[in-house]
VOROPA-536789 format. One record per residue (C-alpha): x, y, z; residue in one letter. Coordinates in Angstrom, 3 decimals. Example, Ala and Ser with C-alpha at 12.3 -4.5 7.8 and 13.67 -1.06 7.14 Angstrom:
+----------+----------+----------+------+
:     east :    north :       up : resn :
+----------+----------+----------+------+
:   12.300 :   -4.500 :    7.800 :    a :
:   13.670 :   -1.060 :    7.140 :    s :
+----------+----------+----------+------+
END
This chain:
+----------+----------+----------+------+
:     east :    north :       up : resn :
+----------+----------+----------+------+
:  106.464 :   67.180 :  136.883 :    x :
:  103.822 :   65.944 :  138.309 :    x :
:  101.552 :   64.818 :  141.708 :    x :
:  103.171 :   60.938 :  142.293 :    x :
:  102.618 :   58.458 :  145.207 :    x :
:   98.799 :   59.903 :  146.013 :    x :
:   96.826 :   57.698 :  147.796 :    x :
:   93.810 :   59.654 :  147.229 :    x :
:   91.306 :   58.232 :  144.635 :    x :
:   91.193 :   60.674 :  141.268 :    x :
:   88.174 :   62.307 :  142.205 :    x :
:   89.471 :   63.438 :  145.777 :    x :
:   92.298 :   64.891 :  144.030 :    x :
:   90.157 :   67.040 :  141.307 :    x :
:   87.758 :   68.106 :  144.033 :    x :
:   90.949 :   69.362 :  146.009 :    x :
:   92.559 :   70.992 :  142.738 :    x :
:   88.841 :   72.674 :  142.277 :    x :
:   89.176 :   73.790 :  146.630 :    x :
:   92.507 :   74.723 :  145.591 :    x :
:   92.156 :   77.482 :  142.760 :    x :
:   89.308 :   78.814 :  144.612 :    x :
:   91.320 :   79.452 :  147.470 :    x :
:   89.320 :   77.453 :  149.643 :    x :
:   91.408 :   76.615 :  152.968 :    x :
:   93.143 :   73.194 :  153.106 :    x :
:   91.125 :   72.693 :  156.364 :    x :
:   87.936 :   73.537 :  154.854 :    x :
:   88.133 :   71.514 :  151.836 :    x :
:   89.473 :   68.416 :  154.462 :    x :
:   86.230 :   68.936 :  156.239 :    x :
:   83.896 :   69.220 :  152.679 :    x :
:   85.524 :   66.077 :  151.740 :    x :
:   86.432 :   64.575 :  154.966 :    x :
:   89.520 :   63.284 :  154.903 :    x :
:   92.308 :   64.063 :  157.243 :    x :
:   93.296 :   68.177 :  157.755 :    x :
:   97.245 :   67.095 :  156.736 :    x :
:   95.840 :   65.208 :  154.149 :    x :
:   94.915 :   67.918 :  152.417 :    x :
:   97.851 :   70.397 :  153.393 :    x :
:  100.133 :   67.947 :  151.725 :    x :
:   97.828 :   67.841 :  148.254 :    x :
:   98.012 :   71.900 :  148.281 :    x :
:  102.178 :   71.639 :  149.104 :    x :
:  102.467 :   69.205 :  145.872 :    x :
:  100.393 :   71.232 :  143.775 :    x :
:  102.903 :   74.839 :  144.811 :    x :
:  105.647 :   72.653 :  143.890 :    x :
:  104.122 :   71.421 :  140.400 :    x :
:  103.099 :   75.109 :  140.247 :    x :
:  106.520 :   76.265 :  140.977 :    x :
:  108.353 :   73.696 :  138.819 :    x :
:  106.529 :   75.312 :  136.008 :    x :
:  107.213 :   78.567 :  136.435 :    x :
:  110.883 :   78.116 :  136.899 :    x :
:  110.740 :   76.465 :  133.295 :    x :
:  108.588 :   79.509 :  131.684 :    x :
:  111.136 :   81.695 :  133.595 :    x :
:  114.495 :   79.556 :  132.189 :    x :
:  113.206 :   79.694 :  128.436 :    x :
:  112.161 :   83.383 :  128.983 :    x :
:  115.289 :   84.766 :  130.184 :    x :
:  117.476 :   82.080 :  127.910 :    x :
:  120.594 :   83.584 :  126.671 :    x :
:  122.640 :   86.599 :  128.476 :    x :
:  120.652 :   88.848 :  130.603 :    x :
:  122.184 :   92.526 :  131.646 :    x :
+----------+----------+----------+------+
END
């Protein structure tokens, strides 16, 4: 999985991802790179979801087979 139908140009996005795992607020980063607040709430929703897809597939081959 990954981030589709982003209007943001590529180097938006990696500046975000970089806001992002320094837990920099979406609101904060929106103003560093000024673009719309929402904007960047909906970047840092996609990227939990690509985070969470991933997980959930570490967590399906970890546990794969019969658990007690």
């Amino acid at each position: 999985m990954k981030i589709t139908r982003c209007k943001l140009s590529k180097k938006v996005q990696r500046r975000l991802l970089e806001f992002f795992t320094a837990e920099v607020t979406a609101r904060t980063a929106a103003d560093l790179l000024d673009i719309q607040p929402n904007t960047a709430v909906l970047f840092d929703h996609k990227i939990r979801l690509v985070i969470d897809y991933h997980l959930s597939l570490e967590a399906d081959e970890l546990f794969d087979g019969e658990v007690e």
